[in-house]
TORKOL-4160 file (C-alpha; in steps of 0.2 Angstrom, whole numbers, padded with zeros to 4 digits, m for minus):
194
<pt num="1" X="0101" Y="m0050" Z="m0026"/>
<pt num="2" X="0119" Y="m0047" Z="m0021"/>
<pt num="3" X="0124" Y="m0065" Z="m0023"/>
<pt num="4" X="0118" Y="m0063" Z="m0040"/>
<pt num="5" X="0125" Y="m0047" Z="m0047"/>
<pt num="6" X="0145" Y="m0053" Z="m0047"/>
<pt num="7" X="0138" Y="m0067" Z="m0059"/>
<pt num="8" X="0128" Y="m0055" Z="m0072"/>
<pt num="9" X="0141" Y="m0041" Z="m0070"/>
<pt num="10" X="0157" Y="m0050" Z="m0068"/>
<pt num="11" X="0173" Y="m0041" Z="m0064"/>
<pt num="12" X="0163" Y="m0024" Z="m0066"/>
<pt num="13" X="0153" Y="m0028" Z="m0050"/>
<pt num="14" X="0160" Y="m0021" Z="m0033"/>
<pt num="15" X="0146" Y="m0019" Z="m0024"/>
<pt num="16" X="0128" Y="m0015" Z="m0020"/>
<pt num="17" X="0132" Y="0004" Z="m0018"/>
<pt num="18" X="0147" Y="0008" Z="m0030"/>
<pt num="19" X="0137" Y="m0003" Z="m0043"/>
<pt num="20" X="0118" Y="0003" Z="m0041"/>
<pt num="21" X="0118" Y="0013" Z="m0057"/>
<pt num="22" X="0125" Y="m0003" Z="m0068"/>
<pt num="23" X="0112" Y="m0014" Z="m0058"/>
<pt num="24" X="0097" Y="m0001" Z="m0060"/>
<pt num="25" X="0101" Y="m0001" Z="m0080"/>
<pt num="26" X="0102" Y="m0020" Z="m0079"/>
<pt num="27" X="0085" Y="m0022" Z="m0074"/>
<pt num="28" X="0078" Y="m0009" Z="m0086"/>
<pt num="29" X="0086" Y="m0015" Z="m0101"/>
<pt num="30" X="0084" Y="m0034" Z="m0097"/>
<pt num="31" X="0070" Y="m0039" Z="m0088"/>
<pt num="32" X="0066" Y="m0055" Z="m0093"/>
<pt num="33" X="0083" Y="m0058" Z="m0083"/>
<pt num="34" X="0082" Y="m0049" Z="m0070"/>
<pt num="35" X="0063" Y="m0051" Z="m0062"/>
<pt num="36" X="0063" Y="m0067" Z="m0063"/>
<pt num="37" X="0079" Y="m0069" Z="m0050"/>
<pt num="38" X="0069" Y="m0055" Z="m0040"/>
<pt num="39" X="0056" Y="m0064" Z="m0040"/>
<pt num="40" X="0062" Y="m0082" Z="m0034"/>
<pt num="41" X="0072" Y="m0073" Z="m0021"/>
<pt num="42" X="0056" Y="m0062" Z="m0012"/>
<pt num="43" X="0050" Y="m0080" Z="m0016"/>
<pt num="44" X="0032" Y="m0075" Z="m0024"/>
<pt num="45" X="0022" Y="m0087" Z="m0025"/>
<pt num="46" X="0010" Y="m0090" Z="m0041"/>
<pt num="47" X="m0006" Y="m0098" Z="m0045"/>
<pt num="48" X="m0006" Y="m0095" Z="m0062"/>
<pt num="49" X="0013" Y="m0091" Z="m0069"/>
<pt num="50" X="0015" Y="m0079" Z="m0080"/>
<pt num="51" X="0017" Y="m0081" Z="m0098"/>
<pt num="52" X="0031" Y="m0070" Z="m0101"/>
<pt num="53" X="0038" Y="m0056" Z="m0088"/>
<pt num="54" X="0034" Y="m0041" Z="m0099"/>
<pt num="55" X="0025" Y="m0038" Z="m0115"/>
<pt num="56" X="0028" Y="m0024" Z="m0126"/>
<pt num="57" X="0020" Y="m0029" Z="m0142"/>
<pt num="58" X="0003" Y="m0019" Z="m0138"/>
<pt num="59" X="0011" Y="m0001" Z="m0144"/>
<pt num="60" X="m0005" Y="0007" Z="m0135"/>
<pt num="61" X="0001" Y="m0001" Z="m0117"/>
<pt num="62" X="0013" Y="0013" Z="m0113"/>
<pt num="63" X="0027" Y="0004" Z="m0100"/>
<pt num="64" X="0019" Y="m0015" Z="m0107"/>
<pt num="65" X="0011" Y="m0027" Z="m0099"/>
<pt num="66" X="0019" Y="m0034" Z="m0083"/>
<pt num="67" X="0016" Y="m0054" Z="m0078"/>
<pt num="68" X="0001" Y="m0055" Z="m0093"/>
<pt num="69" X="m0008" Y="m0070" Z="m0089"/>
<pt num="70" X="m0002" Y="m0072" Z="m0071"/>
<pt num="71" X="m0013" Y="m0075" Z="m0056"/>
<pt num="72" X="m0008" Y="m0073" Z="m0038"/>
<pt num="73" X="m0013" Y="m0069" Z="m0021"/>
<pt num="74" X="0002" Y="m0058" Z="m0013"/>
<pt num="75" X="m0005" Y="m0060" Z="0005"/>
<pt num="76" X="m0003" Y="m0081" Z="0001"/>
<pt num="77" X="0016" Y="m0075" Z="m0004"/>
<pt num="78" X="0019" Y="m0065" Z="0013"/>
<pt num="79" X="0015" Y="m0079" Z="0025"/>
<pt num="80" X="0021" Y="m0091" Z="0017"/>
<pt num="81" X="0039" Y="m0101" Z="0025"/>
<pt num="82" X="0051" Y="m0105" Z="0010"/>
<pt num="83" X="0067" Y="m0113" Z="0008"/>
<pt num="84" X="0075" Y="m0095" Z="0006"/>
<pt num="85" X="0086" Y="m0093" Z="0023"/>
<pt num="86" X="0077" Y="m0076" Z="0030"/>
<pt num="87" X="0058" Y="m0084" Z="0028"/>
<pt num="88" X="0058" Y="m0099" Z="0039"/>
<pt num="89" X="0044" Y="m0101" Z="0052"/>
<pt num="90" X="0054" Y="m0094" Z="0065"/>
<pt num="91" X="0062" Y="m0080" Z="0056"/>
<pt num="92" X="0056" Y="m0064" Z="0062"/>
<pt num="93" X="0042" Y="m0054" Z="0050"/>
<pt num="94" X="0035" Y="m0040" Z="0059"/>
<pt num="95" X="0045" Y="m0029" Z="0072"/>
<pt num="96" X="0035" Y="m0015" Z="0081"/>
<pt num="97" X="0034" Y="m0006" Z="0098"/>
<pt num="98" X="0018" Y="m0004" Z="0107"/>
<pt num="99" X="0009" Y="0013" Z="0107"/>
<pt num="100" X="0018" Y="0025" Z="0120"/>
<pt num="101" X="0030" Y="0014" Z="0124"/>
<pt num="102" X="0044" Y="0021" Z="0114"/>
<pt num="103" X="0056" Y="0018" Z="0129"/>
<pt num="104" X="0052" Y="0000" Z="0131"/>
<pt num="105" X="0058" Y="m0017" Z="0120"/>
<pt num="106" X="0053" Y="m0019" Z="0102"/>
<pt num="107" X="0041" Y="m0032" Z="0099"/>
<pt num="108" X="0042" Y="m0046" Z="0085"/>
<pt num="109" X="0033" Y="m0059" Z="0078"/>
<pt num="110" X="0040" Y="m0075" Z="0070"/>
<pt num="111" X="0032" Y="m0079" Z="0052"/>
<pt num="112" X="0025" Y="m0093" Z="0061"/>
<pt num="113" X="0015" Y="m0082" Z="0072"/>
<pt num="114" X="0011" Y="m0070" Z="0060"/>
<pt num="115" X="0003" Y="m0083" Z="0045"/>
<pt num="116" X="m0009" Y="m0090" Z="0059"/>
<pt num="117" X="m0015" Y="m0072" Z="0066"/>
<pt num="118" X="m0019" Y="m0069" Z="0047"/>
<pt num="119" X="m0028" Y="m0087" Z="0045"/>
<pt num="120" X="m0037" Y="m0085" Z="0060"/>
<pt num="121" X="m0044" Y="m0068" Z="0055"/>
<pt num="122" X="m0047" Y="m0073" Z="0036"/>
<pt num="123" X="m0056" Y="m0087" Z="0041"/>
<pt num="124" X="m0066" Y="m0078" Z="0052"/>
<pt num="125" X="m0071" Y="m0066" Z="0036"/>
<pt num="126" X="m0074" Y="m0079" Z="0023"/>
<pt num="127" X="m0087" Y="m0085" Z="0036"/>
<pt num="128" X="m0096" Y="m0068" Z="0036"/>
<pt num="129" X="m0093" Y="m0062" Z="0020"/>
<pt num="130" X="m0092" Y="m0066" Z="0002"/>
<pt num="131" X="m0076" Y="m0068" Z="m0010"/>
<pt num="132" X="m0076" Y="m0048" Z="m0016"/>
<pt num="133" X="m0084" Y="m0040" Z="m0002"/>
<pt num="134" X="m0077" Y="m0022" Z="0001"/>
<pt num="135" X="m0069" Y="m0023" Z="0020"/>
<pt num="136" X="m0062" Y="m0006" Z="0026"/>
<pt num="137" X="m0048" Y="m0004" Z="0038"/>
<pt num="138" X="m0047" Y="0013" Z="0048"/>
<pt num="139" X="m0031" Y="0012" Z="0059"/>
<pt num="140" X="m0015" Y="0017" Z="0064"/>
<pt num="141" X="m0002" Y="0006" Z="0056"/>
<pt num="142" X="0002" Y="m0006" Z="0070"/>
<pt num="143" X="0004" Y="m0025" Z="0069"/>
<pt num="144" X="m0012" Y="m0028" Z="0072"/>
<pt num="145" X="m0015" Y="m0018" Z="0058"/>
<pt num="146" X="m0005" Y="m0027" Z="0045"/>
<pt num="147" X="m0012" Y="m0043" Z="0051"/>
<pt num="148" X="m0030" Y="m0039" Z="0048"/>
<pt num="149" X="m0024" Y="m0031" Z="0030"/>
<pt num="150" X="m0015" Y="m0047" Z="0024"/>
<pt num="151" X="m0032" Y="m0055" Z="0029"/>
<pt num="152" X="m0042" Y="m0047" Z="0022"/>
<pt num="153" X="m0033" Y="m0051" Z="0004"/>
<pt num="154" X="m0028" Y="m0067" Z="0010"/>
<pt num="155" X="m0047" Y="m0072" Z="0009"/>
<pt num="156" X="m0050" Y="m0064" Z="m0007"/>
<pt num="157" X="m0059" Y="m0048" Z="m0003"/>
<pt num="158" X="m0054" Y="m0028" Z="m0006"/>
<pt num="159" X="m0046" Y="m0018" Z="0005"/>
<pt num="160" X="m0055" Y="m0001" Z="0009"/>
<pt num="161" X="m0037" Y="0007" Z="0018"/>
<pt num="162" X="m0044" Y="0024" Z="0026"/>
<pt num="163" X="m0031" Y="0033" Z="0034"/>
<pt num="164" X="m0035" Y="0034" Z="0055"/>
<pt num="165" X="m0034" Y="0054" Z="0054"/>
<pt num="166" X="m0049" Y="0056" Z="0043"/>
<pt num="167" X="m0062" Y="0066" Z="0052"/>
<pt num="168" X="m0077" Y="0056" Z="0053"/>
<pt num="169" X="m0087" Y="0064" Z="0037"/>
<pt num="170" X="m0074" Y="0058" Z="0026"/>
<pt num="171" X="m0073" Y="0041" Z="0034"/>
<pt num="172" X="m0092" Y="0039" Z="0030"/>
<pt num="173" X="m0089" Y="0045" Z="0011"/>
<pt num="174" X="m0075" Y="0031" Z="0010"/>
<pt num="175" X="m0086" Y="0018" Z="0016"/>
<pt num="176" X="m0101" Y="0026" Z="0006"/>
<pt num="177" X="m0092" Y="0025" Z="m0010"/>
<pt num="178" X="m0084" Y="0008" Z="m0008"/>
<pt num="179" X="m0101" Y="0000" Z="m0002"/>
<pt num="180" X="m0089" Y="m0008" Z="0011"/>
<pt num="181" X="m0097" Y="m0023" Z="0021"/>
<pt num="182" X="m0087" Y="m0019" Z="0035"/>
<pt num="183" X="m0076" Y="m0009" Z="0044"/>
<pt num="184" X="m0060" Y="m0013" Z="0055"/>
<pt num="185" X="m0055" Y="0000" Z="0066"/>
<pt num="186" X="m0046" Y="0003" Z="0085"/>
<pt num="187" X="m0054" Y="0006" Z="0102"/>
<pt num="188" X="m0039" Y="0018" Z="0110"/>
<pt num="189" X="m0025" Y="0029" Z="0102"/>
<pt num="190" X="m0012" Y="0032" Z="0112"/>
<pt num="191" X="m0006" Y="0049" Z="0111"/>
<pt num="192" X="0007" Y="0055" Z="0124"/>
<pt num="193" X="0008" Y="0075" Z="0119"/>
<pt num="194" X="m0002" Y="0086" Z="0129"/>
């Protein structure tokens, strides 16, 4: 957005700091300018574009309606390369540690890497399941973790996301209540304090 704000604010703009309140009103009082720069520079990616960016002429709609008539699949949008300089194949997407290695070298994986871990484990699920399914993920929030989430709405199902420090009777009422078909969850947890 920054190369964008000295040309909608002109000689006002200084930058991203000094300027955030004058940007932040921008984007409320003209959306149809501003989301769709925002929008090209993440790049989404749509199936269906939407007809307008926002809607506001059902009064019963508090806040309007946002993308009406859009269709679109954000996982597709997040592995996706693009001609935008930070989302090459060989740019970095995900940076993590391991577990209990807090002292050791970060971790990264290249957009590359991390599209076909995501294929590879929504392929598997669209071979076991059908497009709608409920699959639950109980985990930490680790790479793995984000790989298996973009899958599972990569491939068109609904993500059940139970957080990993539910005792097991409320894990059994999330999955109850979703009707889940499946559930992801880790082996180990690494936990270092005694």
């Amino acid at each position: 957005m920054e190369t964008h704000c000295p040309k909608l604010f002109g000689a006002s703009y200084k930058d991203p700091i000094s300027s955030f309140k004058e940007f932040h009103r921008f984007s409320v009082q003209h959306p149809e300018i501003y989301w769709p720069i925002v929008l090209k520079e993440l790049p989404i990616h749509f199936l269906e574009t939407p007809k307008c960016i926002l809607d506001t002429s059902d009064k019963s709609k508090h806040g309007g309606n946002w993308l009406p008539g859009s269709v679109l699949n954000i996982a597709e949008s997040c592995v996706r390369s693009s001609n935008y300089p930070n989302k090459q194949d060989d740019s970095v997407a995900i940076v993590w540690r391991a577990e209990g290695n807090d002292d050791k070298e970060v971790n990264c994986m290249t957009l590359k890497q991390l599209r076909e871990q995501v294929m590879m484990v929504a392929n598997a699920l669209e071979n076991m399941f059908s497009k709608g399914d409920a699959i639950a993920i109980d985990m930490p929030m680790t790479a793995t973790a984000v790989v298996i989430y973009l899958a599972i709405v990569l491939a068109g199902f609904v993500v059940v996301s139970i957080t990993d420090s539910f005792a097991a009777q409320e894990i059994a009422v999330r999955l109850r209540v979703s009707n889940a078909k499946a559930v992801f969850t880790q082996v180990l947890l690494v936990n270092r304090k005694c």
